[in-house]
Each structure stands twice: as structure tokens, then as C-alpha cells.
N, C-alpha and C positions, 0 to 999 in steps of 0.2 A: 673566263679570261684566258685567254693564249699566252703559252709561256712565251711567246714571240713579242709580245706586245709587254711583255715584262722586261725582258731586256734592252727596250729602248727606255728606260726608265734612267735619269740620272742619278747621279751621288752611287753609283753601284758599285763598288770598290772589287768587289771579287763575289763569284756565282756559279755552282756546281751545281749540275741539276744532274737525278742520279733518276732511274726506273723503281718505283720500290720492289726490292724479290725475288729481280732479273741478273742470276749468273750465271759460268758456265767453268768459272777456273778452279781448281783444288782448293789453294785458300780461301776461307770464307771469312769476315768478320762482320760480328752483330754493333751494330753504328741504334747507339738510344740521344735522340733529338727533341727538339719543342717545333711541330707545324703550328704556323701562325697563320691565322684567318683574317684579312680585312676587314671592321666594322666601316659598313658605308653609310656615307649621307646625303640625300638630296641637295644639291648646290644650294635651291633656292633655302632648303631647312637651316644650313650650313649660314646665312648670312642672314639669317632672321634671329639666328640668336647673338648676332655682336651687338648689344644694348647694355644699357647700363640697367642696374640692378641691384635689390636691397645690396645693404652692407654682411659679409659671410668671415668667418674668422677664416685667416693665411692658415694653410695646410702646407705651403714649400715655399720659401724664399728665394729667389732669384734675382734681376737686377732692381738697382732700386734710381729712384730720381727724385731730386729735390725742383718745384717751381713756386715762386711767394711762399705761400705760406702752408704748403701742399706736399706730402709725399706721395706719393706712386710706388707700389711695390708689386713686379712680377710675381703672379703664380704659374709657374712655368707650366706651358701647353694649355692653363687652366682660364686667366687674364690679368686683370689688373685692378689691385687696393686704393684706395684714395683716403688718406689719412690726412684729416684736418690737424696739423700743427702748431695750431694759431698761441697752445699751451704747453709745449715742450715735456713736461712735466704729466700732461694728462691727455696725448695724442689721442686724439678719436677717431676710428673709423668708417665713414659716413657713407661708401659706396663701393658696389663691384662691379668693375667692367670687365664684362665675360668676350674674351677672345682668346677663340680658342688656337690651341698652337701657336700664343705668343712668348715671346722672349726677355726683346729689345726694346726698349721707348725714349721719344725725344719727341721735346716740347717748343713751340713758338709761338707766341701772343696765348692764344686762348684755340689750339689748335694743338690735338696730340697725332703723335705718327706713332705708330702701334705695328708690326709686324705680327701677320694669323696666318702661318705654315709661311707659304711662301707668298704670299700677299702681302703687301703694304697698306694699312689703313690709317684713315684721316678720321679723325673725331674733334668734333667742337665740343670745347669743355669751358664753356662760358659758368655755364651749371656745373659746380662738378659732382654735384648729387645725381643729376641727370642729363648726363652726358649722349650726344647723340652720332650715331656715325653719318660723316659727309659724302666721303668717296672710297673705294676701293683699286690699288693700283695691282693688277696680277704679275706674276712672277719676277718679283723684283730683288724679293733675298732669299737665301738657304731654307730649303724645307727644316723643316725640327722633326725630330725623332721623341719617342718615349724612352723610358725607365731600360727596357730590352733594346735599346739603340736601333726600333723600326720606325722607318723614316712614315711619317704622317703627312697630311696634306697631298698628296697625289689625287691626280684624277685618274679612277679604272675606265672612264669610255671615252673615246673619241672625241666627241661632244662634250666633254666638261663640265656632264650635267649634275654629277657627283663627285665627293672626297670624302677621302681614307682619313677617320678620325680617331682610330683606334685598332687594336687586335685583341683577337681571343684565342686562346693558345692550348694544346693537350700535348701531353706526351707520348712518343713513339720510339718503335723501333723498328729496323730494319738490318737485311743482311744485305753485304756488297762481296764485292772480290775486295783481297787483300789492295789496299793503296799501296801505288808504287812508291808514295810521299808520304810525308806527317799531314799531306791534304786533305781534310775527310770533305767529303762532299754532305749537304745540305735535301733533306727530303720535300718535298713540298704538294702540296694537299689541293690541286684543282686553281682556285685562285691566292692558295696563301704559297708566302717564300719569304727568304729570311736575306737580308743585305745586311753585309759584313761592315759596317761604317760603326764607326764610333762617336759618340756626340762629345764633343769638345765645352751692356752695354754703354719784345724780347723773349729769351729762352732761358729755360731753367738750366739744372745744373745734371750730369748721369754719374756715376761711380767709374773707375777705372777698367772696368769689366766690358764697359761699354761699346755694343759693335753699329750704335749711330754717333752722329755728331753734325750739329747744325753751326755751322759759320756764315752771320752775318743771313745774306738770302739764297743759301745754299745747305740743302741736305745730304749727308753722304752716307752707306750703306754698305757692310760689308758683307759678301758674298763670296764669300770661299774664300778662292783668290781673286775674285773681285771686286774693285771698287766703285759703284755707283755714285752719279750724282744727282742730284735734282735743284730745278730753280723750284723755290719756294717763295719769288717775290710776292707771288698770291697766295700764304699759306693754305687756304681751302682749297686748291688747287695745284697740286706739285708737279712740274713738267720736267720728263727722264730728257738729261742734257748727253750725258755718256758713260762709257763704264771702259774701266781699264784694268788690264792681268797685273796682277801683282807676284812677283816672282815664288810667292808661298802663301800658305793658308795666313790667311787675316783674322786674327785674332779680335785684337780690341783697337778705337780711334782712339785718341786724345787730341783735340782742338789745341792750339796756342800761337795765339797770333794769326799772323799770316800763313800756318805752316799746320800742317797734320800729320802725327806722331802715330804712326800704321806697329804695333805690337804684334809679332810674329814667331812661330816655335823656333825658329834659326834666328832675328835679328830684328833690329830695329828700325824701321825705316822713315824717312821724312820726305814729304812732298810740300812743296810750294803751291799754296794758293791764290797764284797773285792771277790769275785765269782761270775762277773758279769751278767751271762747268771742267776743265780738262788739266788736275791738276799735273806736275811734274815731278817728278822725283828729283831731292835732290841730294840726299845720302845713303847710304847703309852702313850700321852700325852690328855686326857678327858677332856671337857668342854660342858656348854650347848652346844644342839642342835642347830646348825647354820653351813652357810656358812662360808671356812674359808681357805682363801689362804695362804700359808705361803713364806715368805723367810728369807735368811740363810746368817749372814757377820757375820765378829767375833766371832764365836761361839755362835750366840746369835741368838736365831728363831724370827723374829715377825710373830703374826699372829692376822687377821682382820678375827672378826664373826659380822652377822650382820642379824636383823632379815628382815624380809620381803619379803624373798623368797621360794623357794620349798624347800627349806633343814626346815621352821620351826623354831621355836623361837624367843623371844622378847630382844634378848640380841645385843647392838651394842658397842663392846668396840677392841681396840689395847691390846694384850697380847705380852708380852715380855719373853721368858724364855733364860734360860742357857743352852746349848748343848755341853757345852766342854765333860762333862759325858754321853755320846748319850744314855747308861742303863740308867740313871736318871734325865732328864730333870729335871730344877729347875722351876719356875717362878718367876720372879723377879720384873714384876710392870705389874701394869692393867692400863688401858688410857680409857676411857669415850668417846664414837665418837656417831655420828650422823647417819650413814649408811653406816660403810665403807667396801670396797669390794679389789680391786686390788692394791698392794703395791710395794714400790721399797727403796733400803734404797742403802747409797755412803756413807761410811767414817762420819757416825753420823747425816747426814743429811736425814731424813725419807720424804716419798711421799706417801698420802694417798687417794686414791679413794671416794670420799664422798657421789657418787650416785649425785643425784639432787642437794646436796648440795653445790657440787663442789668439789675444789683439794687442802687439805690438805697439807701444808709443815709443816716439824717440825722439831726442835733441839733436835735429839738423842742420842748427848754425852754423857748426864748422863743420863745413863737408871732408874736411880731411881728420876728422875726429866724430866721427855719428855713435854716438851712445843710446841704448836702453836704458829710459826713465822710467820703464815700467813693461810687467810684460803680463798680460790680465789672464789667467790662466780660467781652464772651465766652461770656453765661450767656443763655441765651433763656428767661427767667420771665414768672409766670402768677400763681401766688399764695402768701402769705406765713403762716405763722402763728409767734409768737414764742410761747417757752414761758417763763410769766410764771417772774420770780425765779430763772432761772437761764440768764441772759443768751447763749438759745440760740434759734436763729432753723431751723424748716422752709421749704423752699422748694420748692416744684413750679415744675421749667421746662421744658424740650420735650426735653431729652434725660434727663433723671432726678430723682429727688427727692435733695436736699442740705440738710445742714445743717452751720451755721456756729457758732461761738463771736465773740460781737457783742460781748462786755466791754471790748475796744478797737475801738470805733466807726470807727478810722482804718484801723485794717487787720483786719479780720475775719480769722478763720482759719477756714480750712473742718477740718470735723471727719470727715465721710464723703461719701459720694456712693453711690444705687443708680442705676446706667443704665439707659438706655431700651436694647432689644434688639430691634428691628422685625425680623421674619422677613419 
């Protein structure tokens, strides 16, 4: 591969390519690096394996989705769990859908959208023991990266007849002339190189994390800073209506109403769906820099920023605003948190993601008084979905997915637990 044909490569944030060996100026300094090698896939190999597949225990947690009586749990880059909940108490896990490079999932009728790198996939999940893929829509969201933040799913030839599913990596060193910056430049090995990106989701229900959202006959997709949409009046069938810049990176959706709640490292934003294929913005809502998922009951936004991540800043607190005026967002109270990240709120009763800290329960009736009725320590959570009217709470956290019986706010009682099982 041509380094030439590497730098038309998107997502490339910054790329120093150096000669390894070659200098000529008195300072010299020894630069020790990781070259990364491409593992390639034959296209056709690459789409023969998105099928469904015996049940395999969750090795990493990622977004999770509730539909009937069904959870769905990302294994990021790896695919997708299918947990029969039909027992709450004794959730089984009955299938894996392997797509690889997936993330994000959202669900309608008996039709899942699955995202594999930068592809959008359609599966009919009529069976959800054996689920089968419909259609493939190419480059419709953000490539995903691995564990080393190198971006996967690319194609290395022109022809598209292959993708990057993976790397394998050694370590090096080399000598450069003294940098005139704190820049070091990047060595690279034939067809390996390193991009400086950092990895940062009727119809069911997603967690706050969420970068889909299906309104009504409309799916939308977040991609960087952009926003896709698609008619999905034919779910086996989604047709790309438009995509529009959003003035920063797009975090997570939130559905509510007529209106979609865009979560963003700087602010919050709301657009109007009342012209679904091309929505409209119709506020922004500023705060420090940070991550910041939101969700939407009552006319009332909460939203968790938090510092510690790629988005930047040292701010960790619960904001609450007013949205009945979607032009003028109010703020109405700020909450003090420890790390929080992924949210879910039922009828006053709030669920907060605490990172390391653990899982947040809280009395949100008076929003001018939000109190800690519990703060679950021990749990390393990520993100929340409550299952409305039956005061039961899902939890994705770094060792497994759990759910709780939340009807006494003070002491929750955990009702199951499926483990994480890293090989």
C-alpha cells in the first residue's frame, strides 16, 4: 500500500510519517514506538460471517437495548447478545450475532439496525435464536476503532474487495533529528501506520449512550458531526433521505416527542422533527466542555457531563433544564456527581451511571431538591435503561449486565446478574 493512498484515509486527525534512520543534524534522538500491521479480510469473508450464532458468554459490555421481552447487549467490535427476559430473575442467553465492528443497535417491528464499522446492517429477527441478515447499507456511520484507538473497517484497495479487521503490532525504535516541537512523529512499516483519533447508543427501547434513534418511520444515525436520516417506512428496506453537519461531534440521540435531543462534548442540542427526513434545529443549550448524554420525561432534559474523557474538562455534575419552550431551554438545578456518564429517569425516579463509583439512584420529584436515595457502590456502570411501570432497572457495567428491583429506592435489590467472562 502507498503511503499516498493512506492519507486519503478519513477520521485522520494528525499524521507524521518520518524515513526510519535518515539524519543529517547534530541532535539526535532515539523515538521507541508500536508499528501496526493491518489484519485483512476478503469483503466476501468479511459478510459471511454476520449470522447469527450458538449463544457465547459477554466478554465486554457495551450498548445495551431493551425490545418485548428481549435484551440485546453489544460486544463491541465483536456483536450482538440476545438475552431472553421473559424471567427477570433468571435471564438466559439464547444467541450471538456476530457483527463485527459493531457498536450501536436499534430495533423496529422485527427488524434490527446494527451498525459493522462503517456499514449499516438490517437483520430480521423474527427468530431471535436465528436471526438472519437482510441488507447491507455501506458507509453510513463512523468507522470504530479498537482497544489502541486504530480505526478498523477501512478498505486497503480501490475496489473494496477487502477490510481492515484488526492489527498486529511489535515494538520499535528508531533515531530522528531532535524535534523542533513536543511532535514526535510516527514510524510506519510498509502498509502499517498509526491515526491519532481517539474513540469516544414498533420499536424497542436504547440506553442514553445511544448514537441511533428510530422516530415513528424514521431512523437517524450519528456520524461524527453528522446526522443521518433514513425512511424506514419499509423497515427491511431503509432509504438515505439526508444528512446534515452538526456544529460538533454527536455524541448520543434521545427521541422525545416531536424533537431529538443531539448530546454533545460542548452542549445540548434540539431539533425538530416535524419534517422528518430534514430535521431543524431548534436550540442550543452551552455548558463546560464534557461528555454529556441526555434524556427527556416531562419536559424536563437531564443531562450528566463528566470530566475524564476525550471530550475534556474537569466538570462532573447532573443538569436539569426545562424544555417545554424547545426555543428556550430554562435550567432549573445543578447536582454535584462524582463521574457520571449514562442516565435513565421513570416518573421522578432518576438512575445515574457513576463510572467506578457505581449506580446512582435518586428522588427526582422535586427538581429543585434531587436527592441520593442510594448510591450502590462496587459496580463499574456505563449505562441504564428502566423498564417503564415495572419499577425494574437494566444496567450495563464492566463486569456484566444486572438488573435491579428499584420499588424501594433506598435499597434496591438486585434481581439477576449475567458476567462478563474475558478469555
Amino acid at each position: 500500500m502507498q503511503i499516498s493512498t493512506i492519507v486519503k484515509f478519513p477520521l485522520i486527525a494528525l499524521l507524521v510519517f518520518v524515513l526510519c534512520g535518515c539524519a543529517k543534524d547534530k541532535c539526535r534522538k532515539t523515538v521507541f514506538t508500536k508499528v501496526y500491521t493491518p489484519k485483512i479480510m476478503a469483503m466476501k469473508d468479511y459478510l459471511a460471517t454476520l449470522k447469527s450464532e450458538a449463544p457465547r458468554t459477554i466478554q465486554t459490555t457495551g450498548k445495551i437495548y431493551v425490545k418485548d421481552n428481549y435484551i440485546f447487549v453489544s460486544d463491541p467490535n465483536e456483536g450482538i447478545h440476545i438475552i431472553d427476559n421473559n424471567h427477570p430473575a433468571a435471564p438466559e442467553n439464547i444467541a450471538f450475532l456476530k457483527v463485527m465492528g459493531n457498536v450501536d443497535m436499534a430495533i423496529k417491528g422485527n427488524i434490527l439496525y446494527a451498525d459493522s464499522y462503517s456499514n449499516l446492517m438490517v437483520f430480521d429477527i423474527r427468530n431471535p435464536r436465528q436471526i438472519s441478515a437482510v441488507r447491507q447499507i455501506s458507509d453510513a456511520i463512523p468507522y470504530s476503532v479498537d482497544v489502541n484507538g486504530m480505526v478498523l473497517g477501512w478498505s486497503p484497495d480501490a475496489k473494496h474487495d477487502s477490510i481492515v479487521v484488526g492489527y498486529t503490532s511489535r515494538d520499535t525504535s528508531y533515531t530522528i533529528d531532535c524535534p523542533k516541537s513536543d511532535l514526535l512523529p510516527v514510524c510506519f512499516d510498509n502498509a502499517s501506520f498509526s491515526l491519532a483519533y481517539n474513540n469516544i447508543s414498533s420499536t424497542g427501547k436504547g440506553g442514553s449512550m445511544a448514537r441511533f434513534a428510530i422516530v415513528n418511520n424514521y431512523l437517524y444515525t450519528a456520524n461524527w458531526i453528522r446526522l443521518k436520516s433514513y425512511d424506514i417506512t419499509d423497515p427491511a428496506n431503509p432509504v438515505f433521505k439526508n444528512v446534515q453537519n452538526i456544529s460538533t461531534t454527536i455524541e448520543t440521540l434521545f427521541p422525545y416527542g416531536p424533537y431529538l435531543f443531539i448530546g454533545s462534548p460542548s452542549a445540548m442540542h434540539i431539533y425538530d422533527l416535524t419534517h422528518p427526513d430534514v430535521p431543524v434545529q431548534r436550540s442550543t443549550v452551552t455548558h463546560f466542555r464534557a461528555c454529556d448524554p441526555v434524556v427527556v420525561a416531562d419536559n424536563k432534559a437531564y443531562v450528566t457531563i463528566r470530566s475524564g474523557t476525550n471530550c475534556g474538562g474537569n466538570i462532573n455534575q447532573l443538569q436539569v433544564f426545562d424544555v417545554s419552550n424547545v426555543d428556550n431551554p430554562v435550567k432549573l438545578s445543578t447536582v454535584e456527581m462524582k463521574n457520571p456518564s449514562g442516565l435513565g429517569i421513570d416518573k421522578g425516579k432518576l438512575f445515574i451511571c457513576e463510572g467506578t463509583y457505581g449506580l446512582r439512584f435518586l428522588d427526582a420529584s422535586d427538581i429543585n431538591h434531587i436527592t441520593t436515595t442510594k448510591l450502590l457502590e462496587g459496580v463499574d456502570t456505563y449505562d441504564v435503561i428502566p423498564f417503564e411501570n415495572q419499577h425494574r432497572l437494566l444496567v450495563s457495567a464492566k463486569d456484566g449486565i444486572y438488573q435491579y428491583d428499584y420499588q424501594n429506592m433506598s435499597s434496591p435489590k438486585l434481581l439477576s446478574k449475567i458476567a462478563v467472562q474475558r478469555h
